[in-house]
C-alpha positions in Angstrom: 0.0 0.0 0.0 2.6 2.2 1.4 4.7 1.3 -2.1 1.7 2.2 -4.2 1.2 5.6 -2.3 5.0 6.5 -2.7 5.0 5.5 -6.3 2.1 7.9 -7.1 3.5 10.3 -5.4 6.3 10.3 -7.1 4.3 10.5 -10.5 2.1 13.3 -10.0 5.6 14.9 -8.7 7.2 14.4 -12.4 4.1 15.1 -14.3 3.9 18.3 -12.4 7.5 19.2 -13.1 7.0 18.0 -16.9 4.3 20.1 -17.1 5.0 23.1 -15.5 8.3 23.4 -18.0 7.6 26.2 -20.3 9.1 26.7 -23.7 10.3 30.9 -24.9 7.1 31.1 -26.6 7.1 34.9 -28.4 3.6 35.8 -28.1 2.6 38.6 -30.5 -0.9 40.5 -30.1 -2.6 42.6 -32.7 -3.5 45.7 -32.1 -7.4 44.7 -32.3 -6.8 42.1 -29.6 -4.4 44.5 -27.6 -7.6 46.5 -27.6 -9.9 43.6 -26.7 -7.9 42.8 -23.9 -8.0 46.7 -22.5 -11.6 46.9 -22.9 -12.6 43.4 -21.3 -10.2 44.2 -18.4 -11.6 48.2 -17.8 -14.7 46.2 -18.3 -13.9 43.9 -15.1 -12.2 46.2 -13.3 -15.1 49.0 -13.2 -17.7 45.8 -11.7 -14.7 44.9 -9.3 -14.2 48.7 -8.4 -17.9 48.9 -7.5 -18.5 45.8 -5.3 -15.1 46.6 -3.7 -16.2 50.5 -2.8 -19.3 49.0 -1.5 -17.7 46.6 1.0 -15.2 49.2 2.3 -18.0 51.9 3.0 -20.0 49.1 4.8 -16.8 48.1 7.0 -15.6 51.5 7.2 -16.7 52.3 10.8 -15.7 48.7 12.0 -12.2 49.2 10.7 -11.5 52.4 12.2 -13.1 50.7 15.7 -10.6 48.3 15.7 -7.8 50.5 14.7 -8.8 53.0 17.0 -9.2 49.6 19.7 -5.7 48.9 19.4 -3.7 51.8 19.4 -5.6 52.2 22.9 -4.2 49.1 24.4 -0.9 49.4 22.7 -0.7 52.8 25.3 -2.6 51.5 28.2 0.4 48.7 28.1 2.8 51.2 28.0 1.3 53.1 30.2 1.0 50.3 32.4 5.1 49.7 31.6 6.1 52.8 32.6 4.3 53.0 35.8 5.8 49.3 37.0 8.8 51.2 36.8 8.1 53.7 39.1 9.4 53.2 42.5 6.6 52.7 45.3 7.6 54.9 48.3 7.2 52.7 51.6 
């Protein structure tokens, strides 16, 4: 079992390798299809934009809360630093 396991293992390791091996393929676009791509990715990019403005505005206030949460107790433990070192008159 153990052999069998090891075996494909190895495999899927050398198929992997094999097919990850990439020849210097010189790919040449037209200027239609340069022009393609742009407009399908400003296309995306504008619906992306959108949904991503949306969630920031929703989680806006909850950000700065926990911003605002830990800068507090970053000082209170330095505060709290500080003041072990002060010497307690007897």
């Amino acid at each position: 079992m153990m052999r069998r396991l090891a075996f494909f293992a190895v495999l899927i390791a050398l198929l992997g390798t094999a097919a990850c091996q990439q020849d210097d393929v010189q790919l040449r676009l037209t200027s239609f299809e340069r022009n393609r791509i742009d407009t399908l990715y400003a296309g995306q990019a504008a619906a992306l934009r959108a949904q991503t403005d949306s969630l920031c505005q929703r989680r806006y206030a909850e950000w700065v809360q926990q911003a605002v949460d830990s800068i507090v107790q970053e000082r209170l433990a330095e505060e709290e630093q500080l003041r072990s070192r002060i010497p307690i008159p007897r």
